[in-house]
LUMMARDREN-534279 format. One line per field, with one value per residue (C-alpha): chain; y, x, z. Coordinates in nm, 4 decimals. Each point is the difference from the previous one (the first is absolute). Example, Ala and Ser with C-alpha at 12.3 -4.5 7.8 and 13.67 -1.06 7.14 Angstrom:
kevex	(A	A) $
py	(-0.4500	0.3440) $
px	(1.2300	0.1370) $
pz	(0.7800	-0.0660) $
END
This chain:
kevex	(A	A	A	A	A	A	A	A	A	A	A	A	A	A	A	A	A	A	A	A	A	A	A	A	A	A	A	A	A	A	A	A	A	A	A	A	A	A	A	A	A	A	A	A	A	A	A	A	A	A	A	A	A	A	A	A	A	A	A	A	A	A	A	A	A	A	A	A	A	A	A	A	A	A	A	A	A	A	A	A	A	A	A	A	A	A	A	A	A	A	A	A	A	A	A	A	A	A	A	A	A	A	A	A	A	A	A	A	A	A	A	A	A	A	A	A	A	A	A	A	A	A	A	A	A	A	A	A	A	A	A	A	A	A	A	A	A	A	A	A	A	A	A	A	A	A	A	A	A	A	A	A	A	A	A	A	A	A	A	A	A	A	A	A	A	A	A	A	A	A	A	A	A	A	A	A	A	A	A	A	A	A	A	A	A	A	A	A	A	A	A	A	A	A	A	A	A	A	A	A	A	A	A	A	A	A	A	A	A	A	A	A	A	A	A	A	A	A	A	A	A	A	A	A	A	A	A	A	A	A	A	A	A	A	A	A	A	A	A	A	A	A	A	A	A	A	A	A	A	A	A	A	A	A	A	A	A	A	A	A	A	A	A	A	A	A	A	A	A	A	A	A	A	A	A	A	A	A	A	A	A	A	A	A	A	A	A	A	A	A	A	A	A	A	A	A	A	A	A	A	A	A	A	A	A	A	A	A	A	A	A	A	A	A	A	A	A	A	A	A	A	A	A	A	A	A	A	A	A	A	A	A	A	A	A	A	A	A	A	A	A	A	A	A	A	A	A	A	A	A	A	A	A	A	A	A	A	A	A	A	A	A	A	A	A	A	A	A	A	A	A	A	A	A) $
py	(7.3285	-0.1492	-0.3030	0.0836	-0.0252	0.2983	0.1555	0.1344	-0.3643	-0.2949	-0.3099	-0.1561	0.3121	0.2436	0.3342	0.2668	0.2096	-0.2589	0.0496	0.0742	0.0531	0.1907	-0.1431	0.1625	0.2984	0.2538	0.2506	0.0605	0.0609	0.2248	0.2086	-0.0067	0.0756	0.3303	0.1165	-0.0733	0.2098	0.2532	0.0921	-0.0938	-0.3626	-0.0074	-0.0352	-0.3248	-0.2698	-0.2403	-0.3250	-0.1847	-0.2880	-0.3581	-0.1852	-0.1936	0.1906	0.1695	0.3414	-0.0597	-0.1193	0.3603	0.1357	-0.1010	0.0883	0.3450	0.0134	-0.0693	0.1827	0.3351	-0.0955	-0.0742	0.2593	0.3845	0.2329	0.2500	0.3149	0.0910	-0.1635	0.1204	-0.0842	0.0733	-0.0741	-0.4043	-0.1298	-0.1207	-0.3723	-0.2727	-0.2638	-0.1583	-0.2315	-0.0497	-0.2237	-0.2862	0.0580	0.3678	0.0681	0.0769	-0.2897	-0.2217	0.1723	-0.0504	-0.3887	-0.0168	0.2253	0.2388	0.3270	0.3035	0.1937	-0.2544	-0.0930	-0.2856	0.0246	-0.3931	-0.2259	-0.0591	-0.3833	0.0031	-0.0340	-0.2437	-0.2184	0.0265	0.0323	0.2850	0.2309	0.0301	0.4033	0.2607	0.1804	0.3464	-0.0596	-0.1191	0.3128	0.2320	-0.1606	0.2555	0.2772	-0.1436	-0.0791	0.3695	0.1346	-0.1311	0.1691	-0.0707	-0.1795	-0.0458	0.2358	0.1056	-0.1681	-0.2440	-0.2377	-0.1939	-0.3410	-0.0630	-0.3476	-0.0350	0.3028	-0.2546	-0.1299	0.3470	0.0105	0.2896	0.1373	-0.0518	0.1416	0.3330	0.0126	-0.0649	0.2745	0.2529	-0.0700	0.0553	0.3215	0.1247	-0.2228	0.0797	0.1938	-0.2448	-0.2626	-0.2682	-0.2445	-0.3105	-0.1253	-0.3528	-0.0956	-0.2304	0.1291	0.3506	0.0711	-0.0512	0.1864	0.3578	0.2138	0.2782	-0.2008	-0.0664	0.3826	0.0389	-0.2583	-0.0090	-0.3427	-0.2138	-0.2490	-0.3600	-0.2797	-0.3263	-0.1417	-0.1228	-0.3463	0.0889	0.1872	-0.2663	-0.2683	0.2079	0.1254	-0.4100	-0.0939	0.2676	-0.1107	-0.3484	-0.1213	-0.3578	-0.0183	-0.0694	0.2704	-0.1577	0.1376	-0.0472	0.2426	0.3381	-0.0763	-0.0515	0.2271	0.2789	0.1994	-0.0764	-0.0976	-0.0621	-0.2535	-0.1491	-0.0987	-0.0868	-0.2558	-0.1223	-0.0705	-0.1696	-0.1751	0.2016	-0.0510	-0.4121	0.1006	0.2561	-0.3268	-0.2036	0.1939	0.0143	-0.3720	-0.0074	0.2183	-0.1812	-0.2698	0.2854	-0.0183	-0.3166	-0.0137	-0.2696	-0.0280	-0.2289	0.3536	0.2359	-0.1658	0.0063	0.3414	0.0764	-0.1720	0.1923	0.2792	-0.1139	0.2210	0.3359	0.1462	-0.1060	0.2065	-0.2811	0.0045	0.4123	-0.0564	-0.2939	0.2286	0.2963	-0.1697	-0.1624	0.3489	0.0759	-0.2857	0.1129	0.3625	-0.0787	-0.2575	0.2925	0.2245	-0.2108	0.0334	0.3733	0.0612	-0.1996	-0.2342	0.0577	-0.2475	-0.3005	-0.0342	-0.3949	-0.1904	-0.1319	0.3529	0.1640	-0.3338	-0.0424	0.4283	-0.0135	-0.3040	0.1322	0.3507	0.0376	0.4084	0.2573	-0.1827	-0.2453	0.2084	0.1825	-0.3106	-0.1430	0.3893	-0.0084	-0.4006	0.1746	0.2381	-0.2560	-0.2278	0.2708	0.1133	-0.3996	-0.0126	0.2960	-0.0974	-0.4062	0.1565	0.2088	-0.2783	-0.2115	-0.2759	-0.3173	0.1247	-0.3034	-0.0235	0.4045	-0.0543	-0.3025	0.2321	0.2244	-0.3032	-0.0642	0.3463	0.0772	-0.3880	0.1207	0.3569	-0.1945	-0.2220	0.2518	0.2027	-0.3193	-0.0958	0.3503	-0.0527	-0.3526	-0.1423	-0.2542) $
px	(16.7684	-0.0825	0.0728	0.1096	0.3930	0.1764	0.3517	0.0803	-0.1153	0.2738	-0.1786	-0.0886	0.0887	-0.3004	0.0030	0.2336	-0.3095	-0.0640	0.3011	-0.0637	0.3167	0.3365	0.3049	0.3868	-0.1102	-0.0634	0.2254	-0.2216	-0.3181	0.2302	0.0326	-0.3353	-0.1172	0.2861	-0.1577	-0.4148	0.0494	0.2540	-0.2682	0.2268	-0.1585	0.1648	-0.2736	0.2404	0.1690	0.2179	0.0405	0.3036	0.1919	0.0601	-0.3175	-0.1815	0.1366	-0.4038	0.0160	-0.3389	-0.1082	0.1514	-0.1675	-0.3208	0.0343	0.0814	-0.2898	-0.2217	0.1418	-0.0427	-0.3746	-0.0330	0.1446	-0.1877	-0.0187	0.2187	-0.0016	-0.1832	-0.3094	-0.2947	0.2537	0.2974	0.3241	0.0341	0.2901	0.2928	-0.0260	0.1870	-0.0177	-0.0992	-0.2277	-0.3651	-0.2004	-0.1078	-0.3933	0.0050	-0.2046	0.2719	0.2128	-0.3056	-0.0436	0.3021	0.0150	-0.3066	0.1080	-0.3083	0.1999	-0.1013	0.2614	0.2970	0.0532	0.2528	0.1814	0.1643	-0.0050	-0.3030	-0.2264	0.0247	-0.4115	0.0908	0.2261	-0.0927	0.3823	0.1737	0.1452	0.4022	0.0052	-0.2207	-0.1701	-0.0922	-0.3532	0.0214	0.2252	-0.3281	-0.2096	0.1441	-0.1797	-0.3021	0.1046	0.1089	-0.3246	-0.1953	-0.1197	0.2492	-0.1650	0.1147	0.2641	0.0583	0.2770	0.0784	0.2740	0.1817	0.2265	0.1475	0.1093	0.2371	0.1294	0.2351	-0.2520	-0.0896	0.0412	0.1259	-0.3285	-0.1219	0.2972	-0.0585	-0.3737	0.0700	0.2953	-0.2719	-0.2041	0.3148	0.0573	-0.3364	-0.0979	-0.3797	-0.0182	0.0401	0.0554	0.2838	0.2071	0.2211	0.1925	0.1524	0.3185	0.2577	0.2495	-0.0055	0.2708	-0.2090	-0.2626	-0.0376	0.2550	-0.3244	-0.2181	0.2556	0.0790	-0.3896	0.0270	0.1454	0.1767	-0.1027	0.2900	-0.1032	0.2747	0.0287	-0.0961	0.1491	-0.0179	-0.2033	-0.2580	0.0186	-0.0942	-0.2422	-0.1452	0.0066	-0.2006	-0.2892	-0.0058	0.0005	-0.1221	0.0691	0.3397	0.2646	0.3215	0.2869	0.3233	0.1430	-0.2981	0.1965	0.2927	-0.2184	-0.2459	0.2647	-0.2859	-0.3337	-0.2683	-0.1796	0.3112	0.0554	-0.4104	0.0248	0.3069	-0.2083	-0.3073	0.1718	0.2826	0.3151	0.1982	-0.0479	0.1113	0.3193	0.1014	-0.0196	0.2183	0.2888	-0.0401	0.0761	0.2991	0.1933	0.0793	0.1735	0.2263	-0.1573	-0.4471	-0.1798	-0.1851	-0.3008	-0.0213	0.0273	-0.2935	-0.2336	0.0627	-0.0311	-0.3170	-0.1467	-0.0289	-0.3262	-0.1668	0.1753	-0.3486	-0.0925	0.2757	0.2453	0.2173	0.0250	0.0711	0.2526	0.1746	-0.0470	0.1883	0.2915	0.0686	-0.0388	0.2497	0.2156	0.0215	-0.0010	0.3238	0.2082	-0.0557	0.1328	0.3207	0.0510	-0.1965	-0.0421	-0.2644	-0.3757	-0.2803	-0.0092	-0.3106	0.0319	0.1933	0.3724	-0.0248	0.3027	0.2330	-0.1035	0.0663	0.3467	0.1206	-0.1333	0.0536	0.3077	0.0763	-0.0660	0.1212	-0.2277	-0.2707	0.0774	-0.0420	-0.3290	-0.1257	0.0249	-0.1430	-0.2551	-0.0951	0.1033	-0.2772	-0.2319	-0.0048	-0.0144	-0.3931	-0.1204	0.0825	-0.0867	-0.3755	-0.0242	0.0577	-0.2063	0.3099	-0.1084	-0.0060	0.1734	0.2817	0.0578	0.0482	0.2652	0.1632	0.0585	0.0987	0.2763	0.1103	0.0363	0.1975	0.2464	0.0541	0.0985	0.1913	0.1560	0.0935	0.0596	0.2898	0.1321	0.0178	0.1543	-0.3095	-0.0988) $
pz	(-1.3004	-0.3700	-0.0740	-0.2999	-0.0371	0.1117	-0.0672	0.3623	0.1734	0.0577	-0.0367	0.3426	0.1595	0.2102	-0.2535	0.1238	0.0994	0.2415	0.1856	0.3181	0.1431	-0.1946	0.1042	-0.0714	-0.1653	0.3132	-0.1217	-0.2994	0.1911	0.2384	-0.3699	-0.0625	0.2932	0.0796	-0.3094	0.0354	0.3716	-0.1675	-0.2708	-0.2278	-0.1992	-0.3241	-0.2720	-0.0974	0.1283	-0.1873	0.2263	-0.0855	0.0980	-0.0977	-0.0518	0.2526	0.2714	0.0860	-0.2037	-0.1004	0.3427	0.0672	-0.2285	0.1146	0.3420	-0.1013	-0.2021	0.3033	0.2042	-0.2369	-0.0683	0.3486	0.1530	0.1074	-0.2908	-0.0714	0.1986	0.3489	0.1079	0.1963	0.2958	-0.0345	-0.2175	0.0457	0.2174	-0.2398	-0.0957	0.1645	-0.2613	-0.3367	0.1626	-0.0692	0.2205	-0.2637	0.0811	-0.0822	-0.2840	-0.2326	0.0889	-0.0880	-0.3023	-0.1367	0.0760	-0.1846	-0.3001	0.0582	0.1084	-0.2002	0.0751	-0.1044	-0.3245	-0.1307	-0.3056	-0.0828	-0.3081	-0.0454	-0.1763	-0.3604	-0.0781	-0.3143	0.1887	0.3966	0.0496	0.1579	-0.2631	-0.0234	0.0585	0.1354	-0.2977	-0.0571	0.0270	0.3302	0.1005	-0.1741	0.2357	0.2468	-0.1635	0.1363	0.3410	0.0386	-0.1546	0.3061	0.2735	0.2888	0.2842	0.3326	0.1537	-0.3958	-0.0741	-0.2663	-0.0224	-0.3434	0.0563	-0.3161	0.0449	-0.1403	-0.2240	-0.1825	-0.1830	-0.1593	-0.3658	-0.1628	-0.0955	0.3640	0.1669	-0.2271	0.1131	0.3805	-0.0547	-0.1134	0.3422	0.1894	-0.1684	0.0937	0.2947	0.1377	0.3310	0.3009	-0.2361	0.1089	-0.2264	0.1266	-0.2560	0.0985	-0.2082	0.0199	-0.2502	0.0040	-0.2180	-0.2931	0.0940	-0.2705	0.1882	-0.0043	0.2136	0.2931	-0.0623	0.1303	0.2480	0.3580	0.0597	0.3041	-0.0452	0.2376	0.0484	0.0383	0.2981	0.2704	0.1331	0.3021	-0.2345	-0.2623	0.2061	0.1706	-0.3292	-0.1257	0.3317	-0.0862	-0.3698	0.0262	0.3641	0.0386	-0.2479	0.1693	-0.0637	-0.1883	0.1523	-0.3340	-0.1581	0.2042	-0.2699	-0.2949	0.0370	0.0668	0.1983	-0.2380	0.1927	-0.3222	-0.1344	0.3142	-0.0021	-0.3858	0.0956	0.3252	-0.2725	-0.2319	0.1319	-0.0839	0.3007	-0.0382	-0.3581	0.0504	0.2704	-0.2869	-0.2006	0.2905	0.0531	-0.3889	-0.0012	0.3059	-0.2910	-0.1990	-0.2434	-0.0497	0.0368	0.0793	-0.3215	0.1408	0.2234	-0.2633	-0.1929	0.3112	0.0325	-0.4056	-0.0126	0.3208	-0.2553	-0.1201	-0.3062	-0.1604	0.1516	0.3277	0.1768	0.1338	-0.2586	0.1258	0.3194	-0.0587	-0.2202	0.2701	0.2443	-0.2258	-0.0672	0.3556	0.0783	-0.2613	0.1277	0.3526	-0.0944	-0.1791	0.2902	0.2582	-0.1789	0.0808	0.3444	0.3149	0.0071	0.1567	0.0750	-0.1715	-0.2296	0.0255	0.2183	-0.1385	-0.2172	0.2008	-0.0327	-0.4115	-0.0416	0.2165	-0.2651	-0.3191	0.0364	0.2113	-0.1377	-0.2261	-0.2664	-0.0200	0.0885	-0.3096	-0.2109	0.1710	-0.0490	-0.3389	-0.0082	0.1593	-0.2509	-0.2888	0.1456	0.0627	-0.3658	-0.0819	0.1784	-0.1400	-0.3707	0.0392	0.1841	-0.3178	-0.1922	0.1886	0.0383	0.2357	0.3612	0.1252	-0.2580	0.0571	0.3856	-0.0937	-0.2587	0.2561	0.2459	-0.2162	-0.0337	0.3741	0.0269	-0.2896	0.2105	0.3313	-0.1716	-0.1253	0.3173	0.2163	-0.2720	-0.0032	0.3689	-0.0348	0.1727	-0.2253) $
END
């Protein structure tokens, strides 16, 4: 693969068309592969799902499987027995061609590098959507098919969504698109209309840690990663990279002061934030609002696995029932609102973590008075 920067890679992470193994989503191949033997392979597939749960590591083992499959219709002997599975064996031709981004018959539609700046672009274009017209005007090789991962269609502008709207319209004859997205609500009502929906859930802890082993031999699994991650392979390896377990412990060790922080704390963790730019100060504000949400629920269901140990015993005392779940919800979405408009403004990383500090310490205090606490 390039080693240029690319939209559908995680950082430290082997590229989905690597994977070798698909864990958790069975019952989607199942679909795919009821309709490949029934004759019946929709022209289009939307993929959806929350993201970093391996729709695009679907994705691509669909699209070897379809390139590597027999060709339509009867061969010299006989009709082919109906397939079993997905599966490619990773030195077939078209497995290696893929992993080396040299497969005619598969083309990728993601944002692309901005020429000027050697950055990836914030949407997919239009242009890069054309480019289709001369992927289809090719001579098919192989068993004729040809295959489009559009990864992901979220990042479509509006010009681009039109365009790729057109090709589903009219798709070309044995002609296959997989369109991974991880909000399709606000995808143009007329291209789900055209598209049959292969929906792929979380997954389980079994297949999590499974699917954590074969992306990151060597890392140890966090047991506190199957509550954050909430099924995402690709967040649970993006908190194993860059320390956001150590860091969501932090923030429980913080709150087990509450109403009252340790303010030598509170500073440690603000200035942990490092630049607006370099991501920490995202995923420090990630999982405060992660906290935060995870805090109001305990107030109206029963508790699940802690995400940090002490978590349980610091939820059961702040948030003791729907009440104050209803006031830490809307802390939560106070505080949310907060980050976005101090990272527009480009406030101090540090001193926007400890103004949110001292928001969530006036909310307990709050609740723990109304409670007669403290």
């Amino acid at each position: 693969m390039s080693d240029l920067p690319q939209a559908d890679r995680i950082a430290g992470l082997p590229h989905p068309c690597e994977t070798e193994h698909l864990f958790g989503h069975d019952g989607a191949c199942a679909q795919v592969l009821e309709a490949f033997n029934g004759d019946r392979m929709h022209h289009a597939w939307m993929l959806t799902g929350p993201k970093g749960i391996g729709k695009a590591s679907l994705a691509y083992q669909i699209a070897r499987f379809l390139l590597a499959a027999d060709p339509p219709g009867d061969s010299l002997f006989g009709t082919p027995p109906p397939a079993t599975s997905l599966a490619v064996p990773a030195d077939h031709p078209v497995a290696s061609r893929i992993r080396a981004g040299s497969e005619p018959g598969l083309c990728i539609l993601r944002r692309p590098v901005d020429d000027k700046t050697g950055k990836l672009k914030t949407v997919i274009p239009v242009d890069t959507v054309r480019e289709l017209r001369q992927f289809f005007s090719l001579s098919a090789g192989g068993n004729g098919r040809r295959v489009v991962i559009v990864d992901c269609i979220d990042d479509m502008n509006a010009n681009a969504a039109n365009a790729l709207l057109k090709v589903l319209e009219e798709p070309p004859q044995e002609a296959i698109l997989l369109l991974v997205t991880h909000q399709p609500g606000r995808i143009l009502p007329t291209i789900r209309s055209r598209c049959r929906t292969l929906a792929c859930a979380p997954l389980s802890p079994e297949d999590l840690q499974r699917a954590f082993a074969q992306a990151l031999p060597g890392h140890a699994f966090d047991p506190g990663l199957i509550a954050l991650a909430a099924g995402s392979v690709g967040q649970a390896a993006e908190l194993a990279l860059t320390g956001g377990a150590e860091t969501y412990r932090a923030i429980v060790s913080l709150s087990q002061g509450l109403p009252q922080l340790d303010r030598s704390a509170l500073l440690k963790l603000a200035n942990s934030s490092g630049r607006a730019n370099d991501g920490k100060l995202d995923q420090l504000l990630n999982l405060l609002d992660l906290f935060l949400a995870r805090l109001a629920r305990a107030g109206v269901s029963l508790p699940g696995q802690e995400a940090a140990s002490g978590e349980a015993e610091v939820f059961a005392r702040l948030c003791p029932g729907p009440a104050a779940a209803r006031i830490w919800a809307d802390a939560q979405l106070e505080l949310s609102q907060r980050a976005r408009q101090g990272k527009m403004a480009n406030l101090d990383p540090s001193s926007l973590i400890l103004d949110m500090g001292l928001k969530i310490e006036e909310t307990a205090s709050k609740i723990l008075r109304e409670k007669g606490l403290s």
